[in-house]
N, C-alpha and C positions, 0 to 999 in steps of 0.2 A: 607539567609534572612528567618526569623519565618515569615510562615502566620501568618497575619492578625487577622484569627480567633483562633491562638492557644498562642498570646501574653495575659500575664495576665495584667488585669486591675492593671491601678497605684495604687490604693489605696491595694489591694493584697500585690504588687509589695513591696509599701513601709512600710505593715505588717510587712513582712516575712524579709524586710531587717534590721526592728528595731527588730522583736525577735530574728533575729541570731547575731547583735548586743549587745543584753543583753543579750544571753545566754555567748556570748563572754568574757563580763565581767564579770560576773559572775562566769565563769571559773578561768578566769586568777588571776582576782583579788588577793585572796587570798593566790595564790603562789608567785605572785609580793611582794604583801604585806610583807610576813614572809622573803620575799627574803630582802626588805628594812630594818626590824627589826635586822635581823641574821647582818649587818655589822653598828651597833647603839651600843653607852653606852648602859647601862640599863636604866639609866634616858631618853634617846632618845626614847628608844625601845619601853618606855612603859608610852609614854607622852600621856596625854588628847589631845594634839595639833596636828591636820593633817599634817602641817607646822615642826612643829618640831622634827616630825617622819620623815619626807621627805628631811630636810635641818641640822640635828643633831648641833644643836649648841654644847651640851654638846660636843657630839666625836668632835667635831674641836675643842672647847677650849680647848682639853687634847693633842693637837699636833694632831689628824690623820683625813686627809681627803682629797679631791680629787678636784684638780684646773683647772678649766676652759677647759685646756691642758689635762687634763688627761682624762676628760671626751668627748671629741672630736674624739682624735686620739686613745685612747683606746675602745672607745665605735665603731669606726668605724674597726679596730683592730676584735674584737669582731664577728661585724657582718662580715666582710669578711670570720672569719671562720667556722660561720652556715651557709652562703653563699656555702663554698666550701663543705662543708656536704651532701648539696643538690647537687651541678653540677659535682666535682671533684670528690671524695671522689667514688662515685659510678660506676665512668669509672675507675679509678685506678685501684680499687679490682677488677673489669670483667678483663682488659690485664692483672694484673699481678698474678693473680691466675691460676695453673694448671688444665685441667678439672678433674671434675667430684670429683672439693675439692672447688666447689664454696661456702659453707658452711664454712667450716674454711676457706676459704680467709675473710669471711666476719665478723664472729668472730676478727680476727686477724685488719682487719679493723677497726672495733669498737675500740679494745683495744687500737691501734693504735691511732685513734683519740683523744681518752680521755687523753693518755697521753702528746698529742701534746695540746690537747685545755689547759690543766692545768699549762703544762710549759710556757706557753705564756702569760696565764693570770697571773697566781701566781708568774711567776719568772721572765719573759723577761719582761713584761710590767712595772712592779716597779723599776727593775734593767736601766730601760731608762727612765721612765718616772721622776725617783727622783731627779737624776742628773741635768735634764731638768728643772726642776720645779727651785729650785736651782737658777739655773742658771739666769733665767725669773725675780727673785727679786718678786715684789705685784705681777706679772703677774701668778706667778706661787703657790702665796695662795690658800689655801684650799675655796673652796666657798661650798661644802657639806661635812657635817660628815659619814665618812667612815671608820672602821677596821677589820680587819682581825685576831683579837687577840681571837674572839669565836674561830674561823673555827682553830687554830691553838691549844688552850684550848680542844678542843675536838680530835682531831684526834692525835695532838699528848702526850698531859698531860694525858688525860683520854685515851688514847690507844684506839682509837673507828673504829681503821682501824683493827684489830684483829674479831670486829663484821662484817665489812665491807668484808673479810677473811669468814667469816662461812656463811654470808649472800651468797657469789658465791658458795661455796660448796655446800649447801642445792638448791638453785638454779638449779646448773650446772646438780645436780642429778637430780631434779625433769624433768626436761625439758629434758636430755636424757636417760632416764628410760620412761616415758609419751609417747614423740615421736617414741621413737625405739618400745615398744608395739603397739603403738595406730596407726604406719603406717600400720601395718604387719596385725594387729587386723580388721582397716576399709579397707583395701585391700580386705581380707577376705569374710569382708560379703557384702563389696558392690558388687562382684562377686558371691557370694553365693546364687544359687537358694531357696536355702532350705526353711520353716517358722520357722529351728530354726534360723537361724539369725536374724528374728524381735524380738523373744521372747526375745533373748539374749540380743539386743540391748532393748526392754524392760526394763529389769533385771537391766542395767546399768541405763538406765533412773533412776531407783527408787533410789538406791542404793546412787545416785549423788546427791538427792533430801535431801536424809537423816543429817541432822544438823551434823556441824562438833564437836560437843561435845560428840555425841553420839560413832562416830569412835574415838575420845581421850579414852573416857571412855573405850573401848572395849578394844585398844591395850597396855593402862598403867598397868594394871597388867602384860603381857607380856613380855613386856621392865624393869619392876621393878624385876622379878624373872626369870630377863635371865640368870644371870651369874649361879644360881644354875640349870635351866636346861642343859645348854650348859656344866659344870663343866665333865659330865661324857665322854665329847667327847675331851677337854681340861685339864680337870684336875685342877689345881691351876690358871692356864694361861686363865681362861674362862673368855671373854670380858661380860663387863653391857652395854647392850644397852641402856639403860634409860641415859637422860643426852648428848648421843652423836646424833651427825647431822643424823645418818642412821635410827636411830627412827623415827626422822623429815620426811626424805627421803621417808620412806615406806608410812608412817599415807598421804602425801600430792601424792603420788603416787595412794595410793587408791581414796581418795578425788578427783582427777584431770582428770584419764583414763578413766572414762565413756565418761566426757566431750571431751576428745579427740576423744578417739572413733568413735564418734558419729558425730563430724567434719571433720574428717577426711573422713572418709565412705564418706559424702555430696560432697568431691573434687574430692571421687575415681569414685560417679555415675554420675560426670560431663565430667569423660573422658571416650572418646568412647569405647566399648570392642573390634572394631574392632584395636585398636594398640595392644592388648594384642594378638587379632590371629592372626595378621601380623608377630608380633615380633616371635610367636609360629611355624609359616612356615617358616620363615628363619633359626628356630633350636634352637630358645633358650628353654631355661629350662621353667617352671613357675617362680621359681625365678630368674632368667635371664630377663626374659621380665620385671617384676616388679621392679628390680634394673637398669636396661638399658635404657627401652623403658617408665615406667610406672612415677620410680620417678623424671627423670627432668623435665617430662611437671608439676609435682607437688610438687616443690617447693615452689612455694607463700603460696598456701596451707599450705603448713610443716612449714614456717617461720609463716603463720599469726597464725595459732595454737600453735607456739611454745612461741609466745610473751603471749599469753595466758597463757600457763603454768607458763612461765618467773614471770608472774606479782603476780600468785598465791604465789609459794616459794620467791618471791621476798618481797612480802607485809603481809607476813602471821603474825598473832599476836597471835592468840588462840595454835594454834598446836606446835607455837616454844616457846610461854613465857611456856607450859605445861608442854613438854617433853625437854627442854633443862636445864643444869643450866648456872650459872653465867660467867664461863671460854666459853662456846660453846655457849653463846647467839648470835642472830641477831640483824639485825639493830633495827627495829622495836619496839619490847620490850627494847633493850638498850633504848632509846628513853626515853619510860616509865618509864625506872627507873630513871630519873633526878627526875620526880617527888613524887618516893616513900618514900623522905627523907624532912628531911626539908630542901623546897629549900630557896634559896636567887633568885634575879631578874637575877643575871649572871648567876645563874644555867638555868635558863628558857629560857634567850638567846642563851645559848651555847646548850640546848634542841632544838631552834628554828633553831642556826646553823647545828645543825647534821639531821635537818627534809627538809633543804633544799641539804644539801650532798645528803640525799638518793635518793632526783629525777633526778641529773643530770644525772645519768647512764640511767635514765630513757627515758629521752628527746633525748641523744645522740641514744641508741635502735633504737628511732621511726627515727632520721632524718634519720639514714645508712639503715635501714631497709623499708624508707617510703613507697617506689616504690613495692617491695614485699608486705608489708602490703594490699597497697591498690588496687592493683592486686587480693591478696586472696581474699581481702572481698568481691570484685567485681566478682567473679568468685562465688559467690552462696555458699559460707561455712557455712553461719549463716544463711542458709534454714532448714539445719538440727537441 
């Protein structure tokens, strides 16, 4: 029971519960929204009509869209498997992961799920549901406009799973180049009596601050005139960095490590030094202790900072439409280029379908990862 005198007044009460209401909507909205557009003709898509948007007459009079049945048992389908995301999903990966690979079980988890949620929805659910329908006579009419013909226009006419491909690359690196420095780095100084470690960490403050135009500027002549420094150590065989993901890799690498740094340190001055001289009288090394003793209680930590990194290589637009070309692009700027050309209204949908592809990897992240996340953040990271 709340005392008495520490309950908030109702009118408080019913503030705070309509501003977290409309912040609510105002979040979702717009990803709902482009989510209803992305499976709409283009007449649908981009109807004056609320209604029309919402119940696609066009896409049903062209043969495609989703009956009564379909939206029931699929949509309940659906949630059982965000459902298991949250309950299942997270005891699985703890028993069936080896210790001290709780990490890649969890990776592998992720991957795991995504391929299950897509075969389910994209293959199993139409493979039963059509038959069904079918079968059903009027029962089994389309009562909303529904297709699949963007998401299929994109990924596989325009090959946009090849971006999807350089988007984990650029990623994969960012996040274990970031974290592998940036444990080692705030281990360091949050242990470190010295005042150079404030400086440093300083140093990194500024450095983080600095617009990311200005590190493009710095590293593009370098990546533009690689192949002829690199020529006298290779010869004919000398790689052009410019163009390739490892350019990317570096420029968001720099961009990224202060930020880690600097969070990380915040998770290492949360845990007590007495496990470091415990672990130290029992015989371990310094590095012993900090791989043994230091990073499993700092796990949340290393996942909530590593979705930070995640989201940086993940979402980047400036660093990768700069230094990448055409064959090595990411998601992101792919995106943009639907509309460097002249579009038509299906060019803009099949843009609209490939801007909601890029978040579900995103959503799946946060559901497998939730408990970790909100552990770290709850543990004082973003004090630092």
């Amino acid at each position: 029971m709340t005392a008495k005198t520490l309950r908030q007044p109702l009118p408080l009460r019913l503030a705070s519960a309509g501003f977290l209401a409309f912040w609510c909507l105002l979040a979702i909205f717009p990803i709902a929204w482009i989510a209803i557009m992305s499976v709409k003709s283009p007449v649908d898509a981009f109807s004056g009509s609320f209604s029309e948007v919402l119940t696609g007459p066009a896409t049903r009079a062209g043969g495609a869209g989703l009956s009564g049945i379909d939206l029931v048992l699929g949509g309940a389908v659906i949630l059982l498997l965000i459902r298991w995301a949250f309950t299942g999903l997270p005891g699985l990966v703890r028993r069936r992961t080896p210790a001290g690979l709780l990490a890649l079980g969890w990776l592998l988890g992720g991957l795991g799920y995504a391929v299950l949620f897509g075969a389910v929805v994209f293959w199993l659910l139409p493979t039963v549901l059509g038959p069904l329908d079918a079968a059903l006579g009027p029962l089994g009419a389309p009562v909303i406009g529904a297709t699949f013909d963007h998401y299929y226009a994109v990924w596989v006419e325009n090959a946009f799973y090849r971006n999807f491909i350089n988007s984990l690359i650029v990623t994969a690196g960012v996040v274990t180049i970031s974290l592998t420095v940036g444990t080692l780095a705030g281990y360091a100084l949050a242990r470190s009596p010295s005042n150079l470690a404030f400086w440093l960490l300083i140093a990194a403050l500024i450095f983080r601050a600095l617009p990311h135009s200005v590190l493009v500027a710095g590293y593009l002549p370098v990546f533009i005139n690689s192949r002829d420094w690199l020529a006298p150590i290779f010869g004919e065989a000398a790689p052009t960095l410019y163009g390739q993901p490892y350019a990317v890799i570096a420029v968001l690498v720099a961009i990224n490590q202060p930020f880690t740094i600097w969070m990380l340190r915040s998770f290492f001055q949360n845990i007590p030094t007495e496990l470091d001289e415990a672990a130290r009288v029992d015989g371990c090394t310094h590095f012993q202790a900090f791989r043994q003793v230091i990073m499993p209680v700092m796990w949340p930590g290393v996942i909530t900072t590593g979705l930070f990194s995640f989201l940086l290589g993940y979402n980047d637009f400036l660093v990768t439409s700069l230094l990448l070309d055409a064959q090595n692009q990411t998601m992101v700027p792919a995106i943009a280029s639907y509309f460097n050309r002249e579009t038509t209204t299906t060019d803009q949908v099949e843009a609209i379908a490939a801007a909601v592809s890029i978040t579900a990897p995103l959503f799946v992240l946060v559901m497998v990862f939730q408990r970790q996340i909100v552990s770290g953040l709850t543990a004082g990271a973003v004090k630092g």
